[in-house]
DOTI-605917 format. One line per 5 residues: their letters; for each residue x, y, z of C-alpha. Coordinates in Angstrom, 2 decimals, m for minus. Layout:
// DOTI-605917
A) X Y Z; ...
END
This chain:
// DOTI-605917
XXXXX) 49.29 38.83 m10.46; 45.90 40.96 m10.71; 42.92 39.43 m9.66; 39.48 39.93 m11.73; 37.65 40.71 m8.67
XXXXX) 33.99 39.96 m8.88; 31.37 41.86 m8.90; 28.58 39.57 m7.22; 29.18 36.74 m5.29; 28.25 34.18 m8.32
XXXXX) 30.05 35.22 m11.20; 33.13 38.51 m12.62; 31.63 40.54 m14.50; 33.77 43.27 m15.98; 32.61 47.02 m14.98
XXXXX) 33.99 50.29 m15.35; 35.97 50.23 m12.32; 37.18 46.63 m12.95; 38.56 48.40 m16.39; 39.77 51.02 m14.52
XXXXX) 41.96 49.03 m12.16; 43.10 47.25 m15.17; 44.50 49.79 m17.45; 46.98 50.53 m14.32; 48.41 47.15 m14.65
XXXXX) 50.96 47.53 m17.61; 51.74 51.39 m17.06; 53.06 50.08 m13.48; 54.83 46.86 m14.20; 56.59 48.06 m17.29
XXXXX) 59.04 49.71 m16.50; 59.62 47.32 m12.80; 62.45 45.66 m13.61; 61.35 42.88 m10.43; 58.13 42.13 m12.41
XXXXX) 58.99 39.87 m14.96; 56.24 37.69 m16.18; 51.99 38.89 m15.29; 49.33 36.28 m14.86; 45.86 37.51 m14.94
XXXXX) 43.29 35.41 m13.10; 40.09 35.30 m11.75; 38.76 35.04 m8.55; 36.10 32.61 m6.67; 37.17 30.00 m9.59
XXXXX) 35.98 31.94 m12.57; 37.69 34.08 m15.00; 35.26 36.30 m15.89; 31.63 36.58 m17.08; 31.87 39.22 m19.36
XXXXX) 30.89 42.90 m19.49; 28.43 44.18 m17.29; 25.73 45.13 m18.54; 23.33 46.73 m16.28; 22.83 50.57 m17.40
XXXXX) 23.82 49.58 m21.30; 20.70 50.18 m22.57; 19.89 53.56 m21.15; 18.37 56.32 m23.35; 21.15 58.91 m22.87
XXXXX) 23.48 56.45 m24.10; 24.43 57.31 m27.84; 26.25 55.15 m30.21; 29.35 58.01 m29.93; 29.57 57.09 m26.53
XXXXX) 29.13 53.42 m26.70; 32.24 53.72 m29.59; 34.45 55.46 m27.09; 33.53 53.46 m24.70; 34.18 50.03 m26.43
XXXXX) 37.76 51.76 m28.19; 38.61 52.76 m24.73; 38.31 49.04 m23.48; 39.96 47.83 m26.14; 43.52 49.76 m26.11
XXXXX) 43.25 48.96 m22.56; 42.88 45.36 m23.52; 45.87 45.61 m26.39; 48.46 47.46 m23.57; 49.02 43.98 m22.14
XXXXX) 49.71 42.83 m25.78; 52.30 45.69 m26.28; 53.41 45.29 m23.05; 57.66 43.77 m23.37; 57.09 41.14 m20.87
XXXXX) 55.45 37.78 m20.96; 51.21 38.15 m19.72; 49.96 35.09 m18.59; 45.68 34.15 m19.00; 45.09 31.62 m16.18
XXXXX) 41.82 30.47 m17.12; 39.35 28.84 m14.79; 35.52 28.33 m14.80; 33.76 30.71 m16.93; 35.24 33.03 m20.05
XXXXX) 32.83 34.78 m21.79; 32.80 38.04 m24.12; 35.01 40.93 m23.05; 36.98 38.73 m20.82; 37.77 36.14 m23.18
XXXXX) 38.59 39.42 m25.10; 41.31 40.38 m22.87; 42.28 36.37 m22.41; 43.22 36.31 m26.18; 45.42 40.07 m26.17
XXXXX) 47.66 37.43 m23.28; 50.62 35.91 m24.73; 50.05 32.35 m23.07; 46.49 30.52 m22.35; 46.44 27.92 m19.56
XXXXX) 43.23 26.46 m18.69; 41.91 24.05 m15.96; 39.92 20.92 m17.07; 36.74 22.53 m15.94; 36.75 25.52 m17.57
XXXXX) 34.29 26.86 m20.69; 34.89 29.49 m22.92; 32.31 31.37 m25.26; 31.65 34.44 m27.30; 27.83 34.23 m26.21
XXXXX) 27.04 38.47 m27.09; 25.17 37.05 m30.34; 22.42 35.63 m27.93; 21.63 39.32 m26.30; 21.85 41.21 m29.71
XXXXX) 25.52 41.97 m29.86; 28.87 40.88 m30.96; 32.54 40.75 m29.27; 33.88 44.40 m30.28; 37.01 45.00 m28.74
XXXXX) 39.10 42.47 m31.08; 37.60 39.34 m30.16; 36.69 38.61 m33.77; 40.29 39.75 m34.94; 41.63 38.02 m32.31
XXXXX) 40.21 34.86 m32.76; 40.41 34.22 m36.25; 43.83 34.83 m35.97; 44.34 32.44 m33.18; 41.95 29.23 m34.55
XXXXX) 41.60 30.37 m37.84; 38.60 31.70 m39.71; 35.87 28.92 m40.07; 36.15 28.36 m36.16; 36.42 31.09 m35.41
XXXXX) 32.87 32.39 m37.25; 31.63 28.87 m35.35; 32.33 30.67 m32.47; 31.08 34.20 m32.88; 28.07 33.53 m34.92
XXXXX) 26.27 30.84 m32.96; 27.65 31.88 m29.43; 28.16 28.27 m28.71; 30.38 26.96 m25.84; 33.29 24.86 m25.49
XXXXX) 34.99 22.93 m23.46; 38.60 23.47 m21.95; 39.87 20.66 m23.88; 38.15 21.79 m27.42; 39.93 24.94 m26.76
XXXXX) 43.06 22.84 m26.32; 42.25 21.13 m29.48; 41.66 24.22 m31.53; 44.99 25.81 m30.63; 42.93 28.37 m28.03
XXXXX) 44.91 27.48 m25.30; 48.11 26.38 m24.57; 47.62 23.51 m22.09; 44.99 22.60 m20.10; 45.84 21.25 m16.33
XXXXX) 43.90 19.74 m14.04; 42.06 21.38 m10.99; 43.76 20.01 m8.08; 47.68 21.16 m10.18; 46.24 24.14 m12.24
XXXXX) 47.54 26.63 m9.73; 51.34 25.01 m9.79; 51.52 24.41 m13.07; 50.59 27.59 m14.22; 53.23 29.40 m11.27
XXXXX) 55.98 26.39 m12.76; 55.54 28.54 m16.29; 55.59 31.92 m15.22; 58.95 30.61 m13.14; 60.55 29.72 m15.78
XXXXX) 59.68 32.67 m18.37; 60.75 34.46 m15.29; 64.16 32.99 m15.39; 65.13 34.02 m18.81; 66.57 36.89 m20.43
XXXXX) 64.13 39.28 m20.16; 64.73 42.03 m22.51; 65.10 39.04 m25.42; 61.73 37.37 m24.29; 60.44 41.50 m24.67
XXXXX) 61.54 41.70 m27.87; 60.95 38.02 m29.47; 57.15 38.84 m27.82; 56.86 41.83 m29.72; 58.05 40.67 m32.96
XXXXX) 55.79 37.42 m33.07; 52.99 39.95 m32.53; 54.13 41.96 m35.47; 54.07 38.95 m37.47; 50.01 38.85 m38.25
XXXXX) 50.15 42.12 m39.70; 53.50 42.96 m41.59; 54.74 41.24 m44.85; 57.65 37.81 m44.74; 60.20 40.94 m45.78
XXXXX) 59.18 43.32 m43.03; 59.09 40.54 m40.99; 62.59 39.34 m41.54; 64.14 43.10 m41.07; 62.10 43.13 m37.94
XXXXX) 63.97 39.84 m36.98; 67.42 41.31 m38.01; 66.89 44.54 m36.23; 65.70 42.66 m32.86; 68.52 40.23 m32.60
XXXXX) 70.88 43.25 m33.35; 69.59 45.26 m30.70; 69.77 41.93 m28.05; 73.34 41.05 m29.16; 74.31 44.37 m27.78
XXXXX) 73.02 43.22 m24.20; 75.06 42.28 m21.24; 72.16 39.38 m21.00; 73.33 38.03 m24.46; 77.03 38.02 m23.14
XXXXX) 75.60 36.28 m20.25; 73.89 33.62 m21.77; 76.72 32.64 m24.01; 79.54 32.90 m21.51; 77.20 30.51 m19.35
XXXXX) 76.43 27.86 m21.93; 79.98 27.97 m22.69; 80.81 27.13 m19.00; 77.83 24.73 m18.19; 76.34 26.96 m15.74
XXXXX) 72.83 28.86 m15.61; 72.89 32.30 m16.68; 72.38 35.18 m14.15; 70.31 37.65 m16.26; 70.27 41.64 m15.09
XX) 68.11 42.69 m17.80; 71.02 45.17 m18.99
END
């Protein structure tokens, strides 16, 4: 699992090298067939800060630049989206602006009991602009999600809960096993079926019920052709646990 390593002592804060590092992260573990499930956490109990902004405001910076910069950051973000295996957010301490960004392109949320989460860039002139306001909305709805962006208000890990922002929220002393007892299990299933079902419920914001359902047919078609799918019948046939090759 990558780290979010900091970049002071007191808090992550996301820099160009940070992004860097991170844009590695899918291109290697895709195509790994021992890497099965990804959890993203921070380090020295926070998630991450945000972007760092020292040098953001510097006269040779143009808004051309500050575009390519922000649309490179944010199909950096969306590769662990596209990416066919299961990317866990484990979520502790602080999550503000372009890390919460890259928490919400993760397909599952945990959170410890102490953590706070925020889309604060409103206070410093700014907004979240790689997908955080897409991304929201589409994960607490609208009206919360404007809550959220326009005030730059925090919440807690258990209003996140409440709001649908996470998936569970653990406390601090079993975060770390709880969230390793998920990515165990994922981890145990068929993996090029948990690829595709992934990819699909992604698809499902932003294609119409009858694309949707052709998506659906075409999916299962391809996984009933798997040695996995054979697998998985044969063993709940014979009251055994499947061994899954992903073939």
């Amino acid at each position: 699992h990558p780290p979010l390593n900091p970049n002071d002592k007191r808090v992550n804060t996301m820099g160009s090298g940070l992004i860097e590092e991170l844009k590695f992260v899918p291109e290697i573990f895709r195509f790994d067939p021992d890497t099965r499930v990804i959890i993203i956490k921070g380090s020295n109990n926070c998630f991450g800060s945000g972007a760092d902004l020292s040098g953001s405001t510097d006269e040779e910076s143009t808004p051309w630049m500050t575009k390519q910069y922000v649309a490179r950051m944010t199909r950096i973000f969306k590769s662990f989206r596209d990416l066919g295996k299961p990317v866990i957010a484990a979520i502790e301490g602080l999550i503000i602006g372009a890390d919460f960004e890259l928490a919400l392109n993760c397909d599952l949320r945990y959170a410890k009991e102490t953590a706070s989460f925020s889309f604060g860039e409103v206070l410093v002139g700014m907004f979240p602009g790689n997908a955080g306001t897409h991304l929201l909305a589409r994960n607490i709805g609208l009206g919360r999600a404007m809550e959220m962006i326009l005030t730059g208000k925090t919440i807690s890990a258990q209003r996140a809960y409440e709001i649908g922002l996470v998936n569970d929220v653990f406390k601090a002393e079993r975060f770390e096993k709880k969230v390793y007892k998920v990515a165990k299990y994922l981890a145990s299933l068929a993996p090029i079926a948990i690829g595709i079902a992934k990819q699909i419920v992604n698809y499902s914001n932003s294609v119409p019920l009858d694309v949707g359902l052709e998506l659906d047919a075409y999916g299962f078609g391809l996984v009933s052709s798997t040695e996995d799918y054979k697998e998985g019948i044969e063993a709940m046939f014979e009251g055994r646990r499947p061994k899954y090759k992903n073939k």
